[in-house]
C-alpha positions, -999 to 999 in steps of 0.1 A, spaced: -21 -475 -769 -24 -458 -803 -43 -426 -818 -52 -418 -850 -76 -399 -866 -102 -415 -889 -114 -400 -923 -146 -379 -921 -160 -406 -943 -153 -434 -915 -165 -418 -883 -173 -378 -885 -145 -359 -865 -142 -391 -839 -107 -401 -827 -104 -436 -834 -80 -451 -802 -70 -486 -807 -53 -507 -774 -33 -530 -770 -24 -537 -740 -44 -548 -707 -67 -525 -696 -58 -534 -656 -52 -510 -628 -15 -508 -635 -22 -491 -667 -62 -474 -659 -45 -442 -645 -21 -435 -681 -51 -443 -704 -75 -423 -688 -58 -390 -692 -50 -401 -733 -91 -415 -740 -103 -382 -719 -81 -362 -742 -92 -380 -771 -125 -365 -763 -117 -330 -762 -130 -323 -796 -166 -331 -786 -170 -356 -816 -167 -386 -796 -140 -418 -800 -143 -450 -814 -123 -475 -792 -106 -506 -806 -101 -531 -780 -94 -562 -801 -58 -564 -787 -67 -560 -754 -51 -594 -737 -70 -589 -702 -96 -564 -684 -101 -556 -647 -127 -534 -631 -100 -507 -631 -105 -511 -669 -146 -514 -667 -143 -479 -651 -124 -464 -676 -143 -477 -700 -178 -466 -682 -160 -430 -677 -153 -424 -708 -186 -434 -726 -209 -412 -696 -173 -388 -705 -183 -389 -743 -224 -382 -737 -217 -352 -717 -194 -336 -740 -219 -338 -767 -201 -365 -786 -200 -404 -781 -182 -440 -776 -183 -464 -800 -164 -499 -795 -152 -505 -829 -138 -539 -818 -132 -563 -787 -113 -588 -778 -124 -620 -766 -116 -613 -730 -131 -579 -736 -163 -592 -751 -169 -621 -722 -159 -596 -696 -184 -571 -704 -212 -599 -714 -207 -612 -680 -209 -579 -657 -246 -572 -677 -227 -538 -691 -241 -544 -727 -266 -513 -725 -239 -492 -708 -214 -498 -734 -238 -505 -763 -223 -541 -767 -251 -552 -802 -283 -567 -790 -283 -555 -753 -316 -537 -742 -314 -500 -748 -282 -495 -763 -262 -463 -768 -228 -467 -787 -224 -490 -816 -198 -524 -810 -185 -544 -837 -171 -577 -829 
């Protein structure tokens, strides 16, 4: 998993965070500690998760933690992109107004496919 900071131009002050790796429960417990300090400046993160070969609900959580993570903190999660496993995963667990997949009821955070 990468960091980076974007240009104000791009995103504000977020912390972009691309991954590329699975996001399973061998890895949830190392990434949570990184995207939760990504969100320390209160500006939110943009997550790319276009390299992300796999997704478990260990992964789900993280990713659900982070965005409810994000709101409280005054800032919020944006997928910038998803993988194909990513993107089906998420379609098929209903999460699309959770995670602000595009053209889910009620959504929050922005996704770009």
């Amino acid at each position: 998993m990468s960091r980076r900071k974007t240009s104000p131009d791009e995103a504000g002050d977020a912390t972009t965070v691309r991954i590329d790796q699975d996001m399973t429960i061998y890895t949830a417990a190392a990434m949570k500690e990184r995207l939760l300090t990504s969100l320390k400046n209160g500006s939110g993160v943009t997550l790319d998760l276009s390299g992300v070969p796999e997704i478990d609900t260990a992964g789900i959580q993280l990713l659900l933690l982070t965005a409810r993570e994000a709101e409280r903190t005054g800032g919020r999660m944006t997928i910038d992109a998803m993988s194909p496993m990513v993107g089906e995963t998420l379609r098929f667990l209903n999460l699309g107004a959770a995670l602000g997949i595009a053209g889910s009821a009620e959504s929050t955070t922005e996704v770009r496919p």
